[in-house]
FISE-471403 format. One line per 5 residues: number of its first residue (from 1); for each residue x, y, z of N, C-alpha, C. Coordinates in Angstrom, 1 decimal, padded with zeros to 4 digits, m for minus. Example, Ala and Ser with C-alpha at 12.3 -4.5 7.8 and 13.67 -1.06 7.14 Angstrom:
2
1> 013.2/m005.7/007.8/012.3/m004.5/007.8/013.2/m003.3/007.8; 012.8/m002.2/007.1/013.7/m001.1/007.1/012.9/000.0/007.9;
END
This chain:
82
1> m008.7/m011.8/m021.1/m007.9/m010.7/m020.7/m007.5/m010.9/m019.3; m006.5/m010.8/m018.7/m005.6/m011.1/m017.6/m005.9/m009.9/m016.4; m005.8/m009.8/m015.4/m005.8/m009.1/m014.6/m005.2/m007.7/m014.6; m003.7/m007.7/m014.8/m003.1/m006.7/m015.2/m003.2/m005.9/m016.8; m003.6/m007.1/m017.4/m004.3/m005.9/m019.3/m005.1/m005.0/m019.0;
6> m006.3/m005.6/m017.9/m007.5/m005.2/m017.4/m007.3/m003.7/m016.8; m005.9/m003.9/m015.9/m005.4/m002.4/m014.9/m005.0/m001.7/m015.8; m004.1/m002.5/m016.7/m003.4/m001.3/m018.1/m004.2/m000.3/m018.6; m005.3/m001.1/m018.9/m006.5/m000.8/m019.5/m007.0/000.5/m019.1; m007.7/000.0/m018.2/m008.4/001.4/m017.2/m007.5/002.5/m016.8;
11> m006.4/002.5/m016.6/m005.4/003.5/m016.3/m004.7/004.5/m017.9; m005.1/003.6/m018.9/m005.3/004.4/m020.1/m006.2/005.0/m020.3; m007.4/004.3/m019.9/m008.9/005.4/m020.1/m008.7/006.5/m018.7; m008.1/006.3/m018.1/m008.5/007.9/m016.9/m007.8/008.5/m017.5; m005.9/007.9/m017.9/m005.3/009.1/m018.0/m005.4/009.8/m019.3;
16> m006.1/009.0/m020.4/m006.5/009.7/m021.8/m007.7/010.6/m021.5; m008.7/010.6/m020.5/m009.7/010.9/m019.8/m009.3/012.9/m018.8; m008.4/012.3/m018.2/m007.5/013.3/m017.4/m006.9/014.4/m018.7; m006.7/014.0/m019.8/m005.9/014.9/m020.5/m006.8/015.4/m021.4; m008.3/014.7/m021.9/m008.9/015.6/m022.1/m009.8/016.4/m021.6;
21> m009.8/016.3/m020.1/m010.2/017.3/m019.2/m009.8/018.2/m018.7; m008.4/018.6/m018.6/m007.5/019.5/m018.8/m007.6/020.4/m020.1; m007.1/019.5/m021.0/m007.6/020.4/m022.1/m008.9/021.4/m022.6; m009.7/020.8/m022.2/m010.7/021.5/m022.1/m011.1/023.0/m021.1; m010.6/022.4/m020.1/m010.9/023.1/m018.6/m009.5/024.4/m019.2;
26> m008.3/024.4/m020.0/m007.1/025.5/m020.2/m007.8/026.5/m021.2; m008.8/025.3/m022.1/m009.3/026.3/m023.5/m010.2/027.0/m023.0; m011.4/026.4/m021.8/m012.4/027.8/m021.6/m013.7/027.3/m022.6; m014.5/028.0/m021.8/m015.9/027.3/m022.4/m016.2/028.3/m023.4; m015.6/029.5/m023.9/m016.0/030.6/m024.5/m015.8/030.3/m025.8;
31> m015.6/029.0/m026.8/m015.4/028.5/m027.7/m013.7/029.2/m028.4; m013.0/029.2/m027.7/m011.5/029.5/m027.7/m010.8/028.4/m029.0; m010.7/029.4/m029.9/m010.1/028.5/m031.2/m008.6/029.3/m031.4; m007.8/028.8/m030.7/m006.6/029.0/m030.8/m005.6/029.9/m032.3; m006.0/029.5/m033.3/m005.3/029.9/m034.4/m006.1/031.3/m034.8;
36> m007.3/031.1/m034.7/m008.3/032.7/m034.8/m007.2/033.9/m033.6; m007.7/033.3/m032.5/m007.2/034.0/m031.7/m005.9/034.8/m031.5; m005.2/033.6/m031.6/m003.5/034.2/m031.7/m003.4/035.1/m032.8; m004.0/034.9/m033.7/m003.8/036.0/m035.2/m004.2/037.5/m034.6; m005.3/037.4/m034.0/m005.8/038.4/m033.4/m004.8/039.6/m032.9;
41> m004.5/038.3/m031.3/m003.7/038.8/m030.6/m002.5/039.4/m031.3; m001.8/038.7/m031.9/m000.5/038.9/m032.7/m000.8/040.3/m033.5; m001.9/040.8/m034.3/m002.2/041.8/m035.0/m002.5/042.7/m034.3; m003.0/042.5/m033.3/m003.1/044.0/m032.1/m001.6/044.4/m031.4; m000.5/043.3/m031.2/000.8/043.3/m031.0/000.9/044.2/m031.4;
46> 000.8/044.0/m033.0/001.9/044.7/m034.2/001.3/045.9/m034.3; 000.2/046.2/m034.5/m000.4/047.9/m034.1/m000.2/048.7/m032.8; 000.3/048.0/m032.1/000.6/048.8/m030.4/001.8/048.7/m031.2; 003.1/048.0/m031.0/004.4/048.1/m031.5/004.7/049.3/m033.1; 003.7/048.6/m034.1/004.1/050.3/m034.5/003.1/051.8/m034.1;
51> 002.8/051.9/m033.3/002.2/053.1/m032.2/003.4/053.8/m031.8; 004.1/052.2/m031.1/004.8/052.8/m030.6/006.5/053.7/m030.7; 006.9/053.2/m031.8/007.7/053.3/m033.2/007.7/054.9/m032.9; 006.4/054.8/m034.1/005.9/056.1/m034.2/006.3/057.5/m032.7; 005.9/057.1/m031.7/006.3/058.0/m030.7/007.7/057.9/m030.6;
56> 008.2/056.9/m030.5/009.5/056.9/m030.1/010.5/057.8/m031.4; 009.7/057.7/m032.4/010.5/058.5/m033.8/010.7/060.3/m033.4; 009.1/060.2/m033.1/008.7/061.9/m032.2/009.9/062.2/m031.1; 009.9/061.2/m030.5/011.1/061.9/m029.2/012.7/061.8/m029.5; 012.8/060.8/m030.5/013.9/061.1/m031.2/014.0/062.3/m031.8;
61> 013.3/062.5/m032.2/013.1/063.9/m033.1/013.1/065.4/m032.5; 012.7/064.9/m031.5/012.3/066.5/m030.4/014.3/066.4/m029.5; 014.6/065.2/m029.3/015.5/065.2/m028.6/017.3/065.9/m029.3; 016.7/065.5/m030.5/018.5/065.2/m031.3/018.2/066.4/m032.0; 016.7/067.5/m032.5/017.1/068.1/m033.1/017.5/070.3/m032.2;
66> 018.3/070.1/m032.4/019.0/071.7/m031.6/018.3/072.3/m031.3; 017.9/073.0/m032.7/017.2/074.3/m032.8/015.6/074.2/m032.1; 015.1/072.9/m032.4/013.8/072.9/m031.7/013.9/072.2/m029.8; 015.2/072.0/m029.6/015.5/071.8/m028.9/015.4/073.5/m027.2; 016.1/074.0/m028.2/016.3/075.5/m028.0/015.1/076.0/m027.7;
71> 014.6/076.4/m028.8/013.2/076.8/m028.7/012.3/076.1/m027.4; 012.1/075.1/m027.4/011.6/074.3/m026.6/012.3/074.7/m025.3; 013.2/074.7/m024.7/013.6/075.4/m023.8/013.4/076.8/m023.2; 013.2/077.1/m024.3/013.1/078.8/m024.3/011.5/079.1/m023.6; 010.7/078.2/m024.2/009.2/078.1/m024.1/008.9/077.8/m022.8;
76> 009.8/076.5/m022.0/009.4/075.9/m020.9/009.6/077.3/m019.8; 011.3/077.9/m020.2/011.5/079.4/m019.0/010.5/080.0/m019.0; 010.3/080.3/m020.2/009.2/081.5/m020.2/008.1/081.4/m019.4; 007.6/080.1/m019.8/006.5/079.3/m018.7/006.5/079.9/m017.3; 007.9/079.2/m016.8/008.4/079.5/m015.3/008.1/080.7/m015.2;
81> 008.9/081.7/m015.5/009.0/083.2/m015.0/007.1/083.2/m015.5; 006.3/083.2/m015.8/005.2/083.4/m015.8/004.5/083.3/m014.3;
END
């Protein structure tokens, strides 16, 4: 083996070395299994996002409809002059 195979060499073992030390050191010692996790994450998304649906349907609803619109107004005066 030649001088320079020898440098090739060793500069593939740090930098294959370096990348799985990074790797390691981004995942976390807390046994971080990526595909578990993200599903997780992803399904707690989608239960806050329809949460929030849900409310946003409510203020749609309080907003666009007249009559309870009215009332609701009526309710807040009354408040005041109280």
């Amino acid at each position: 083996m030649s001088f320079w195979s020898a440098m090739v060499a060793i500069a593939a073992i740090i930098a294959f070395a370096n990348i799985r030390m990074n790797r390691d050191k981004y995942r976390g010692s807390g046994g971080y299994d990526g595909t578990n996790a993200d599903a997780a994450y992803t399904a707690s998304l989608e239960r806050e996002l329809a949460e929030l649906r849900q409310r946003l349907e409510v203020l749609e609803r309080i907003a666009t409809d007249d009559g309870e619109t009215r009332r609701l107004s009526r309710e807040i005066e009354q408040l005041r002059e109280k």
